[in-house]
C-alpha positions, 0 to 999 in steps of 0.5 A, a space after each residue: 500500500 502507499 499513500 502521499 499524506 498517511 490518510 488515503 491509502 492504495 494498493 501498489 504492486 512491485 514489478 516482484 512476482 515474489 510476495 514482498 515479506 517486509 519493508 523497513 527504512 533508515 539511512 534515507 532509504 526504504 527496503 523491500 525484501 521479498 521471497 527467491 532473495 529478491 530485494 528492491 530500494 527506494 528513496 521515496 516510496 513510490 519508485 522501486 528499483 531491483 537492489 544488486 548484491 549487498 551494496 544495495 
């Protein structure tokens, strides 16, 4: 789910095929882990990108 203001909320789909298990943030950055070791980061939310190895 995403939302621009915390109130009105929609559904959002990664371009993941494997269900997303959770998503943290820190450093300025979110996190999307999901299953088959896929990972995927954003800096705001709303544009994902595949996360390659550990540099993330």
């Amino acid at each position: 789910m995403i939302s621009q203001d915390g109130y009105r909320w929609q559904r959002y789909t990664l371009s993941s095929h494997a269900p997303i298990n959770g998503i943290a943030y820190g450093n300025g950055r979110y996190v999307a882990v999901a299953d088959l070791g896929l990972t995927y980061v954003s800096t705001d939310g709303l544009n994902w990108q595949r996360a390659n190895g550990l540099g993330l």
